[in-house]
ZAMI-491435 format. One record per residue: x, y, z of N, C-alpha, C in turn. Coordinates in steps of 0.001 Angstrom, whole numbers, always signed. Example, Ala and Ser with C-alpha at 12.3 -4.5 7.8 and 13.67 -1.06 7.14 Angstrom:
<sites>
      npx      npy      npz     capx     capy     capz      cpx      cpy      cpz
   +13190    -5690    +7800   +12300    -4500    +7800   +13200    -3300    +7800
   +12850    -2250    +7080   +13670    -1060    +7140   +12900      +30    +7870
</sites>
This chain:
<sites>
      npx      npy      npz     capx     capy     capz      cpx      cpy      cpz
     +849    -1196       +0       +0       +0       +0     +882    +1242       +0
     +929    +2280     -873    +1248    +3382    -1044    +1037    +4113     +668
    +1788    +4669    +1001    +2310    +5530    +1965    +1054    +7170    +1948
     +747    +7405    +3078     -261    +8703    +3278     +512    +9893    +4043
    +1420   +10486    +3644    +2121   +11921    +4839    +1350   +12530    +4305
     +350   +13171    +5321     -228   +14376    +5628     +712   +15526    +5822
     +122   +16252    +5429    +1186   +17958    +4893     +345   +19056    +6053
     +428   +19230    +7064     -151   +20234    +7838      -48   +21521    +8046
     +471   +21382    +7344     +944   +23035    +6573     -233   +24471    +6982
    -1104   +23764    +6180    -2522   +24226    +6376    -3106   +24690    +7487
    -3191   +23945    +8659    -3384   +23896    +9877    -2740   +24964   +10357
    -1417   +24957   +10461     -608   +26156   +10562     -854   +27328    +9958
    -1180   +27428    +9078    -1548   +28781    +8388    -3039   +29419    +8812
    -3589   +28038    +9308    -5050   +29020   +10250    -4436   +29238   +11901
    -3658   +28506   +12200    -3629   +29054   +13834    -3109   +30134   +13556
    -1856   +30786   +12627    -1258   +31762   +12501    -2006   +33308   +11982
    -2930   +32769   +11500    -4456   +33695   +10983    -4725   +34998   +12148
    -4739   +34323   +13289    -5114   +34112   +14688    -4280   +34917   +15519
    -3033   +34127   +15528    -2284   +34359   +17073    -2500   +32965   +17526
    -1854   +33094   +18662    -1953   +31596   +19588    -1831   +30337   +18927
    -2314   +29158   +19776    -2023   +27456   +19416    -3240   +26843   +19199
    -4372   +27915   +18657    -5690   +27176   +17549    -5788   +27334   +16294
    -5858   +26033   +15583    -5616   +24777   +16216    -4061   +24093   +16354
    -4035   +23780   +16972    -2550   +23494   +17412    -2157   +21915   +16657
     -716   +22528   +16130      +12   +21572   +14969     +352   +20378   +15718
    +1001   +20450   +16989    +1445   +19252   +17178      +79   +17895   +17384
    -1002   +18985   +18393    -2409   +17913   +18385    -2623   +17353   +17263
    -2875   +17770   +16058    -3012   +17938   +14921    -1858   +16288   +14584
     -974   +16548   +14508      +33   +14992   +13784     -282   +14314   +14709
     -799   +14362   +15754     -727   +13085   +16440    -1835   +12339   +16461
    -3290   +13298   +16087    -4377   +12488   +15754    -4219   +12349   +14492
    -3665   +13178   +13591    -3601   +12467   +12361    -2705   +10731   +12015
    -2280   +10633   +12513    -1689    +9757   +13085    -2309    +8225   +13535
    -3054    +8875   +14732    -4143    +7821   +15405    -5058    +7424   +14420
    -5178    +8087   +13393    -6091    +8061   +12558    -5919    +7159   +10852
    -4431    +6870   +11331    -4038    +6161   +10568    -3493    +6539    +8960
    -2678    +8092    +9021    -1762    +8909    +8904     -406    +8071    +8888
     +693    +7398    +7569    +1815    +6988    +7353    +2518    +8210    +7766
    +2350    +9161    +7697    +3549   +10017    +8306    +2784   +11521    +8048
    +3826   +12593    +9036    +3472   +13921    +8515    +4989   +15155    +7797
    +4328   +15368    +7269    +4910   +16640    +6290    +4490   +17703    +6981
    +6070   +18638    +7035    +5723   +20423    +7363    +7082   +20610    +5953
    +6686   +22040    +6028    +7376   +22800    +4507    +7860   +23669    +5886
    +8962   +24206    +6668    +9251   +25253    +7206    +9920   +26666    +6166
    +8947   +27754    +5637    +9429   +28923    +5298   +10458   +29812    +5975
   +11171   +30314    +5231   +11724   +31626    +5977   +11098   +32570    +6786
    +9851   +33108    +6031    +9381   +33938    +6360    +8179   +33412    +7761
    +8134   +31724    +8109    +7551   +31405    +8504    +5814   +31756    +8371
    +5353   +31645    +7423    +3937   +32188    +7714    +3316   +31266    +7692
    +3354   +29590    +7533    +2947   +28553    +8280    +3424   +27927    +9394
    +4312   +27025    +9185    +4926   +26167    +9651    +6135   +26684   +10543
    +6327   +26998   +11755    +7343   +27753   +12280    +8790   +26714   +12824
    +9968   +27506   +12641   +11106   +26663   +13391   +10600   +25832   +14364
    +9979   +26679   +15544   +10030   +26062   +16929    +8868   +24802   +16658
    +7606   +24751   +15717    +7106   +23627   +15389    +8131   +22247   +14702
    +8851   +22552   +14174    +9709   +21527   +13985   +10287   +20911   +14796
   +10543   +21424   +15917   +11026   +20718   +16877    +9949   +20297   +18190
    +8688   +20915   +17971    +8300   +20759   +19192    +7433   +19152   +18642
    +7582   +19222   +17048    +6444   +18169   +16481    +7178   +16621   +16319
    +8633   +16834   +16551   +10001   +15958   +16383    +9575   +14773   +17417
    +9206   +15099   +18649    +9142   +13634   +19598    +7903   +13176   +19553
    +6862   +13684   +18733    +5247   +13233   +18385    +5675   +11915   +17219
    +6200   +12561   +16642    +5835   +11559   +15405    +6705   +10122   +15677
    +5612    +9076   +15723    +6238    +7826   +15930    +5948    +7410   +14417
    +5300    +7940   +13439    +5052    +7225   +12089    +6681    +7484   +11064
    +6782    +8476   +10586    +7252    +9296    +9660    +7411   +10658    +9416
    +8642   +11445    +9645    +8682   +12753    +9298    +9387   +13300    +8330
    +8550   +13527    +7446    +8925   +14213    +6071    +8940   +15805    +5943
   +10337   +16553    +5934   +10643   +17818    +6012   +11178   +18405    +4791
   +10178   +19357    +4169   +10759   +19886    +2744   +11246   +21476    +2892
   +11588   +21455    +1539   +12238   +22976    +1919   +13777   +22997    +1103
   +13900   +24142     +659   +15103   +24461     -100   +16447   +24456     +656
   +17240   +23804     +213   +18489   +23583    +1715   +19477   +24773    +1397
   +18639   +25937    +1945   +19555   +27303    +2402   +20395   +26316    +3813
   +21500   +27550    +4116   +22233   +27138    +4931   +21458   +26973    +6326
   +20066   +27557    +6805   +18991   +27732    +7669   +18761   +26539    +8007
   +18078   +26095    +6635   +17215   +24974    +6846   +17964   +23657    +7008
   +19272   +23481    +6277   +20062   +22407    +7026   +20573   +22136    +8060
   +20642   +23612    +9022   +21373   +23452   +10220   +19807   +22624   +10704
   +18867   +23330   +10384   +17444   +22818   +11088   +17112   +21236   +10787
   +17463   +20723    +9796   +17049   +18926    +9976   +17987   +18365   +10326
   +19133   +18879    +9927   +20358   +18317   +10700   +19792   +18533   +11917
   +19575   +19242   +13140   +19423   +19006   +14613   +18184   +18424   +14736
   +17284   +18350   +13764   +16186   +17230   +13903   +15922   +16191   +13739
   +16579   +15786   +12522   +16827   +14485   +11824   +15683   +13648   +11424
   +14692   +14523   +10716   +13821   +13936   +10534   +13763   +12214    +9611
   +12961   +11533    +8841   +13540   +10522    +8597   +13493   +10769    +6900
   +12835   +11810    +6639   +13440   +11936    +5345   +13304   +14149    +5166
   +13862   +13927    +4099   +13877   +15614    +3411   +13616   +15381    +2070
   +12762   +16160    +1522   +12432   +16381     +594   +12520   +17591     -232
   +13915   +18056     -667   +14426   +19313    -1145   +13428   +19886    -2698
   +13150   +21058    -2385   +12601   +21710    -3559   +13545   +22964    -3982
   +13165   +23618    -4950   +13794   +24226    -5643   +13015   +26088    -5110
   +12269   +25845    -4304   +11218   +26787    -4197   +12246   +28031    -3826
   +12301   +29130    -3781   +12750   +30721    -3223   +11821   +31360    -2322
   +12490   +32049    -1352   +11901   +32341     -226   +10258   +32941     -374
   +10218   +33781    -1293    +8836   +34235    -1366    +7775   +33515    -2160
    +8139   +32332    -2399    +7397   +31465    -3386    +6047   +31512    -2320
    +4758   +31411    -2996    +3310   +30866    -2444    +3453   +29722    -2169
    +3823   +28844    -3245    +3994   +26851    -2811    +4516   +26861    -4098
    +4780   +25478    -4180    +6256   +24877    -4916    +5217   +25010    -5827
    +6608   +25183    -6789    +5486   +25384    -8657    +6344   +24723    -9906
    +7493   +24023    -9286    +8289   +23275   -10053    +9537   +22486    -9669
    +9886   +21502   -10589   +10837   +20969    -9869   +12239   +21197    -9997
   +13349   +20460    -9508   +14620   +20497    -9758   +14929   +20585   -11260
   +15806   +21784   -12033   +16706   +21357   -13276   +17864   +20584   -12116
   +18212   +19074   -12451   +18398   +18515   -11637   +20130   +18814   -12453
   +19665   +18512   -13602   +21160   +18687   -14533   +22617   +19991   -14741
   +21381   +21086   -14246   +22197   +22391   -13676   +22337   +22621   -12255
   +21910   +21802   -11495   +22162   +22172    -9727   +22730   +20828    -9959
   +23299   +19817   -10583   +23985   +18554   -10127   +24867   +19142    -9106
   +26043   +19353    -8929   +26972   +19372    -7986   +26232   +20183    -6269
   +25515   +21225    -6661   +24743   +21589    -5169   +24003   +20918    -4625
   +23161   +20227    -5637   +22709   +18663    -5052   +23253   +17604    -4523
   +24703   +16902    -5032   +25497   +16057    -4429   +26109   +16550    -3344
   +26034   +18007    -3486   +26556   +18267    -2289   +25916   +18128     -784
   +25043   +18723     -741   +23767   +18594      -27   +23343   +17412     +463
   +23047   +16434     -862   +22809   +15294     -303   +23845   +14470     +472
   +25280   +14559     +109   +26156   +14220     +784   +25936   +14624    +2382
   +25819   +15508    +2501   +25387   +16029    +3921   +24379   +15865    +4664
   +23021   +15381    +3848   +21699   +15225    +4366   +22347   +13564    +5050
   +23046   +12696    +3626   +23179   +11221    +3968   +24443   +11055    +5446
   +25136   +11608    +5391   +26305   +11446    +6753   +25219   +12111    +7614
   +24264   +12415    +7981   +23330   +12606    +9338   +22706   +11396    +9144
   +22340   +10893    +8025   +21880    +9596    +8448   +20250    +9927    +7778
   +19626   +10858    +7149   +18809   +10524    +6702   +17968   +10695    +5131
   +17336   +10003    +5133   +16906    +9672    +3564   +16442   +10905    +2920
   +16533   +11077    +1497   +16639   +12193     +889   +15602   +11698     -498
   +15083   +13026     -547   +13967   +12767    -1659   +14331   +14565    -2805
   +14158   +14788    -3860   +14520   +15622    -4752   +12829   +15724    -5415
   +12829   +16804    -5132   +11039   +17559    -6173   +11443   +17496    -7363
   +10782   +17486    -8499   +11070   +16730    -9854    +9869   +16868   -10471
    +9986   +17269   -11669    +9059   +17410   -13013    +9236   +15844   -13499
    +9002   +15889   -15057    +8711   +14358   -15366    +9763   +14923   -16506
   +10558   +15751   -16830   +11950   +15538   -17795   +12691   +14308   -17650
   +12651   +13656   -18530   +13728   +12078   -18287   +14836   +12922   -18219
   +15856   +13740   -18393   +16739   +14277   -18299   +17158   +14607   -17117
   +15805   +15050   -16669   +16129   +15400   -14878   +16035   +14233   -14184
   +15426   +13361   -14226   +15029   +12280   -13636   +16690   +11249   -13869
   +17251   +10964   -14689   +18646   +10882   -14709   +19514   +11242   -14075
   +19631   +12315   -14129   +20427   +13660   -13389   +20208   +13467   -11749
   +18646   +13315   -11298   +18565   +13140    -9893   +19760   +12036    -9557
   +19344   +10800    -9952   +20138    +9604    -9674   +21526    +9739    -9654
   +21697   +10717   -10699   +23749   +11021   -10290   +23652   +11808    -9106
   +22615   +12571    -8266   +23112   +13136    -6671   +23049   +12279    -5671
   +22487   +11085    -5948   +22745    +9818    -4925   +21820   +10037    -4556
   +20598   +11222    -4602   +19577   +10549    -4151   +19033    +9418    -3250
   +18106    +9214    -2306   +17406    +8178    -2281   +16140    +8103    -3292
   +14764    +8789    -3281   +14073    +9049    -3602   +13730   +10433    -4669
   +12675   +10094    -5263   +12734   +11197    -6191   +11066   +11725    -5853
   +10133   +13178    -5644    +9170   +13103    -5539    +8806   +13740    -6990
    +7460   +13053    -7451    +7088   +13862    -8756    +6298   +14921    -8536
    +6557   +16543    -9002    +5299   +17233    -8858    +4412   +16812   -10144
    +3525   +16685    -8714    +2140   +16453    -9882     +853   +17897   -10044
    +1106   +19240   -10364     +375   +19488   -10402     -345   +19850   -11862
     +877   +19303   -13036     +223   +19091   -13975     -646   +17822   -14677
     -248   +17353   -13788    -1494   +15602   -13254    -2185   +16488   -13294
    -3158   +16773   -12013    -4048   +17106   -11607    -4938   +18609   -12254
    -4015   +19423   -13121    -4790   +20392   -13846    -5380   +19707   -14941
    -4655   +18469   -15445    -5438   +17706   -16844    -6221   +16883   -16711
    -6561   +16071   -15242    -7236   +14843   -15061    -8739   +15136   -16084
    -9180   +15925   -15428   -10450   +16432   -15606   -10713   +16431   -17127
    -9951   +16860   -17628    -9698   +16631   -19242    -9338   +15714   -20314
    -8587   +14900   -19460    -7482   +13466   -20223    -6992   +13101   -19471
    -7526   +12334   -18130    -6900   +11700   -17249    -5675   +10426   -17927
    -5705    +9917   -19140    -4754    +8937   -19625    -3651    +9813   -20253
    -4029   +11037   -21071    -3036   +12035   -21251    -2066   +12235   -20223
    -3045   +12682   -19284    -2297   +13620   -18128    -1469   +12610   -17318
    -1994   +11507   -16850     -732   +10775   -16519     +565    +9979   -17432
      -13    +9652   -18785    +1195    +9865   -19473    +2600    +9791   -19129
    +2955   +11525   -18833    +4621   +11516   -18459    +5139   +11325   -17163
    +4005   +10916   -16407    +4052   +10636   -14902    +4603    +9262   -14814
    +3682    +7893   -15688    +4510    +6563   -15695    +5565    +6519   -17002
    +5832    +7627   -17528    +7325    +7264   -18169    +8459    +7760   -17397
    +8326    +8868   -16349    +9098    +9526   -15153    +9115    +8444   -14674
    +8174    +8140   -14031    +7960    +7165   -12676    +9186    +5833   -12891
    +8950    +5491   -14435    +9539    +4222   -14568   +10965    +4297   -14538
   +11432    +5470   -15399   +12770    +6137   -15573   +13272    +6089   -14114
   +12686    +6405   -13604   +13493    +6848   -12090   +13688    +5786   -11129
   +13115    +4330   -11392   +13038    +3054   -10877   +13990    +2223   -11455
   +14181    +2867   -13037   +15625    +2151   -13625   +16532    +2198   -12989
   +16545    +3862   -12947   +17876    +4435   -12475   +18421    +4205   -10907
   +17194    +3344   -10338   +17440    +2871    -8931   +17236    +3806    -8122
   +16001    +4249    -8133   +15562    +5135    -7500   +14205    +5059    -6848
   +13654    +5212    -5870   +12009    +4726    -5240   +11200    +6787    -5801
   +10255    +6280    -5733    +9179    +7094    -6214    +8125    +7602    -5291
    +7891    +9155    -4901    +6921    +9904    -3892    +6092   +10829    -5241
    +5429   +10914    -4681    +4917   +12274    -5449    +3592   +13058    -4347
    +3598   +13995    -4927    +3052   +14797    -4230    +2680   +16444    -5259
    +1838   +17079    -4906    +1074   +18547    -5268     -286   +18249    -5687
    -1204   +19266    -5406    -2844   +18768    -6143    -3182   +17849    -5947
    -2719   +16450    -5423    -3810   +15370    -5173    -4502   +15425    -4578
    -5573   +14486    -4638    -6871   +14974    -4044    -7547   +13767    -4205
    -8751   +13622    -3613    -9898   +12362    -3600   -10425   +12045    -5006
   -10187   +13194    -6130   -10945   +13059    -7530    -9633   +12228    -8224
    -8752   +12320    -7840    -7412   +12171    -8826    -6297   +10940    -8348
    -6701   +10712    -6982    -5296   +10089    -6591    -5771    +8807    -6714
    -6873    +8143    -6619    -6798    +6314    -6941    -5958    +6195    -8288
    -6703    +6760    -9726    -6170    +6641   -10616    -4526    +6754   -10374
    -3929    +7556   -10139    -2173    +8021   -10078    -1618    +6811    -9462
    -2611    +6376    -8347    -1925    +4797    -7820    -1788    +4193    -8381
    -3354    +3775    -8925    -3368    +2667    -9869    -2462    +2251   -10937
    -1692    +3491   -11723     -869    +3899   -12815     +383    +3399   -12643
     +761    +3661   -11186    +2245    +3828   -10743    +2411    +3062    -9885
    +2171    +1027    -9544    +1785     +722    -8555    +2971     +183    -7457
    +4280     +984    -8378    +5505    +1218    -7049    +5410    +2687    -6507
    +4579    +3334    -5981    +4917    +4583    -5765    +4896    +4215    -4471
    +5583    +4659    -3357    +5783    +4959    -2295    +5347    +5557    -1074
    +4988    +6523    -1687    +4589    +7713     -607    +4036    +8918    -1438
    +3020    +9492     -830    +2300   +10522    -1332    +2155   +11591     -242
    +2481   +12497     -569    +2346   +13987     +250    +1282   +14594     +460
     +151   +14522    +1235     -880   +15640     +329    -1221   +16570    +1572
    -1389   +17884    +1450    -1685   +18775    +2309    -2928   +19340    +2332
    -3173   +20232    +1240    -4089   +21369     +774    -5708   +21056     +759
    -5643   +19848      -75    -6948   +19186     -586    -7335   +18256     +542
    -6615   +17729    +1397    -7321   +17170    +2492    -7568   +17470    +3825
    -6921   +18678    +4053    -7389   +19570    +5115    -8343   +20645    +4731
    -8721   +20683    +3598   -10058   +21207    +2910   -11254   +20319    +2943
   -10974   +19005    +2581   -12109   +18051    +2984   -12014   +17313    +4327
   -11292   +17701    +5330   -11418   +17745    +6443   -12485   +18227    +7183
   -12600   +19652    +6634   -13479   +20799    +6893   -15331   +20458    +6692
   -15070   +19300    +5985   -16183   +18982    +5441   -16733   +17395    +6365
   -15538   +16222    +6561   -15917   +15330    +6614   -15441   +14747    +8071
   -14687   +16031    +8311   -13483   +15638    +9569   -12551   +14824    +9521
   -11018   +15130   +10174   -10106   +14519    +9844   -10076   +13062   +10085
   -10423   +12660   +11326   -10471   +10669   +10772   -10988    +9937    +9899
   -12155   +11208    +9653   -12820   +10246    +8019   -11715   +10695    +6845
   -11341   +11643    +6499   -10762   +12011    +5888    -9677   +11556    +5303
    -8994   +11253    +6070    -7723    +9828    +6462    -7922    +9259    +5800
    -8796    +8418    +6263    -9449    +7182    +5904   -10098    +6851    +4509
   -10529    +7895    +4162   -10930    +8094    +2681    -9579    +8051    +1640
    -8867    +8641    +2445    -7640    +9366    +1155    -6660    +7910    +1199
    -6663    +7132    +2372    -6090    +6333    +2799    -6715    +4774    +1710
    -8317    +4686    +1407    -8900    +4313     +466    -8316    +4013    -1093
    -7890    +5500    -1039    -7831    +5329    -2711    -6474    +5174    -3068
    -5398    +4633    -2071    -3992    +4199    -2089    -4056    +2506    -1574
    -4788    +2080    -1443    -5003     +657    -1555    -4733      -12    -3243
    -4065    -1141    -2677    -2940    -1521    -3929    -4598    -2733    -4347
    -4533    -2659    -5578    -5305    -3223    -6507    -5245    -4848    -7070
    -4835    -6282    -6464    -4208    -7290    -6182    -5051    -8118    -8005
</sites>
């Protein structure tokens, strides 16, 4: 069964709405969690306007599932998983004032800042994942930074489903496969959602782990988070 990290990102960006610890992030991963949540995802910004430093650490001895920490490895943010050590990182290409990630690694022009990096993520000891378009070029290129993992953005999946769901995944299982040659395991993550993600499983039925934040703390709102889970948790059931 494909892997569920919840992205709470979201959550954070309404307590911060606010002031104070409603609703509070760490409660938050740990029922997500109970709820049967493979792991959780925070994105820590510079500018912090979700996800804050001191949540990274205060959310570090909660998580008994999986902690997946993304984010561009300024010199900031590495001192920060380095003293956390979460169990994986998931580096994007994003710049400080970005809204949310909107593309992936040119993996082929940051090669060496990437090996570098990852060299450093791997001597702490933990697993490393690279944001990624579906360029076979890049998807190559990841695998020369030693990589562990590669995540696909999918949010051009998910702008075409609606239109050509066999189109739109397309360059997703020729990525997907490319990057399994090259000895590499497979995440993806952006835009998924309850309309889109059985199919993407179904397609890709080594994928790993899926990220999703946005779209399920939106139908949270609607169905509440243990159903919610549980639903999204549904449509990542492997197809025998």
């Amino acid at each position: 069964m494909t892997k569920l990290s919840v992205n709470i990102n979201k959550v954070a960006t309404l307590r911060n709405s606010r002031g104070g610890s409603i609703p509070n992030v760490v409660r938050v991963a740990i029922d997500a969690q109970d709820f049967g949540a493979d792991g959780i995802t925070v994105h820590p910004r510079p500018d912090e306007r979700h996800i804050r430093r001191r949540d990274v650490f205060d959310l570090r001895p909660v998580i008994r599932t999986e902690f997946n920490i993304e984010g561009y490895p300024s010199p900031e943010f590495m001192e920060l998983v380095k003293n956390v050590k979460p169990h994986q990182v998931t580096l994007v290409p994003d710049p400080p004032e970005a809204l949310t990630s909107s593309a992936g690694w040119d993996t082929k022009l940051h090669l060496s800042f990437l090996q570098d990096i990852i060299g450093e993520l791997k001597e702490a000891g933990i697993r490393t994942s690279i944001f990624i378009g579906t360029d076979l070029e890049h998807i190559l290129y990841a695998a020369k930074t030693n990589t562990d993992r590669v995540e696909l953005y999918t949010e051009p999946y998910a702008s075409n489903y609606a239109k050509d769901r066999e189109k739109a995944i397309e360059p997703f299982v020729e990525a997907a496969n490319a990057a399994v040659k090259a000895g590499l395991m497979v995440n993806a993550g952006h835009d998924l959602s309850l309309e889109n993600l059985k199919y993407f499983n179904e397609r890709i039925p080594f994928l790993k782990e899926v990220s999703i934040g946005h779209a399920l703390i939106a139908d949270a709102l609607y169905f509440g988070l243990e159903k919610t889970i549980r639903l999204y948790k549904e449509q990542l059931v492997k197809e025998k």
